[in-house]
N, C-alpha and C positions, 0 to 999 in steps of 0.2 A: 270719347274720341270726337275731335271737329271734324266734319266734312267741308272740303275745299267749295267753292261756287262752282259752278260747269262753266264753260263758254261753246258759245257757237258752235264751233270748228268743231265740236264734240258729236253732232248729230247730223242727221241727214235725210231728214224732216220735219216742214214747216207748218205753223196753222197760225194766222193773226187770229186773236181777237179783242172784240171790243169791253172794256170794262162796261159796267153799269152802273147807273144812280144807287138800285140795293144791291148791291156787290157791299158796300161801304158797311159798314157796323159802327159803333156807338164812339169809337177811338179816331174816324176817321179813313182807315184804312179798308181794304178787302179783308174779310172773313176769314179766316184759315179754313173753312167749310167750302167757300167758293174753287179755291185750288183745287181740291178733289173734284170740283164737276169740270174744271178745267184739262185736269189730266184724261178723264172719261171722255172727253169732246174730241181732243186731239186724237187721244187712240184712236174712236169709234170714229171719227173723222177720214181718217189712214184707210180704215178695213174699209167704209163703204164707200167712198170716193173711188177706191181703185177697185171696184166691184167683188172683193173677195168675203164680204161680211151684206146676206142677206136677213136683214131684222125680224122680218114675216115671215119667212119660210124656208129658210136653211135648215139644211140638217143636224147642226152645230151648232150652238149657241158660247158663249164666255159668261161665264161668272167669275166675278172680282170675288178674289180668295187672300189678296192682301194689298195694302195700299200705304204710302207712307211720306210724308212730306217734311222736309231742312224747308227756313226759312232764313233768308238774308237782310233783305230790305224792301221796305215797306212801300206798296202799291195802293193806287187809290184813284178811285174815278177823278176824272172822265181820261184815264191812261189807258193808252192802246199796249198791248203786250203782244208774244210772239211766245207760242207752246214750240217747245224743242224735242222731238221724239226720237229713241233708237231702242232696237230692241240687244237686251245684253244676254240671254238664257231663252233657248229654244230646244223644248221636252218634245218628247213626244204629242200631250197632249195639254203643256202648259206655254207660256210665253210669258215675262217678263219683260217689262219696257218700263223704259227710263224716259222721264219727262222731265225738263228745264223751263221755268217760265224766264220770261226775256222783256225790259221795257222796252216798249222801239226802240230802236237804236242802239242798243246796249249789248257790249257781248258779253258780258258775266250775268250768272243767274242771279234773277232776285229770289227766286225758290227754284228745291229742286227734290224730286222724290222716286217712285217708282208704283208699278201700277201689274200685280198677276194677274191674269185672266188662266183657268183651267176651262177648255171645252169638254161638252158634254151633249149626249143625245138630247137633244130637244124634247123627245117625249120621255125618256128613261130616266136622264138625266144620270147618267152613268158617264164616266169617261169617255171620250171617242177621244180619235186620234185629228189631229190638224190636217183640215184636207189641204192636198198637193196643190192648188192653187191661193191659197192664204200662206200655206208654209214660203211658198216661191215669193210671196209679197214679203213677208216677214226678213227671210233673208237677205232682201232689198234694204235693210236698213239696221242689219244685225253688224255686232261690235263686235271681238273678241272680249271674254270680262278681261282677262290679264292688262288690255289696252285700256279697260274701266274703271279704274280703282280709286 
């Protein structure tokens, strides 16, 4: 089964970033390796900018439980791109978010994938449930999936 590109209008949050010199690999391009530190930037970008993700000492923590990238067209330094985030499945104590990368300018994906994070007790590392002020962030930018397909 093909998957369609996303556009813009799909999300409703933003992160630039800058490519790099070693972003680049042997063909010229970005790494398909770098996408994934790209989609962990964005999210974790999201959670701690709006204060609901403390790294040091939250009682909560996320671990990436699945991660997954479609690739369109091909990026390469020194291009500026633009991480597209929304989240489409909010569990109890899991979250699902959809990331789009984007070159400037451009409103169709040149990659696009998806990013679980499951929380968990920081010291047990058992499940916990999503506390009420990350949940309330998360909602901020939740999809319906039926709208997401």
């Amino acid at each position: 089964m093909r998957i369609g590109a996303k556009k813009r209008s799909e999300f409703q949050h933003f992160h630039e970033i800058t490519t790099r010199w070693m972003d680049n690999d042997a063909y010229g391009h970005v790494n398909n390796v770098v996408y994934y530190s790209w989609f962990d930037t964005v999210v974790n970008q999201f959670l701690i900018t709006n204060g609901a993700l403390d790294i040091e000492h939250g009682p909560v923590i996320g671990l990436v439980v699945e991660t997954q990238c479609n690739y369109f067209s091909s990026i390469a330094f020194p291009e500026r791109i633009t991480a597209g985030l929304c989240v489409t499945r909010l569990g109890n104590s899991s979250v699902r978010y959809e990331v789009s990368i984007f070159r400037e300018n451009e409103e169709t994906a040149s990659a696009q994938g998806h990013f679980i994070h499951v929380y968990v007790d920081r010291l047990s590392r058992k499940p916990a449930s999503i506390p009420d002020g990350m949940r309330g962030l998360l909602r901020s930018i939740h999809i319906q999936e039926d709208n997401y397909a």
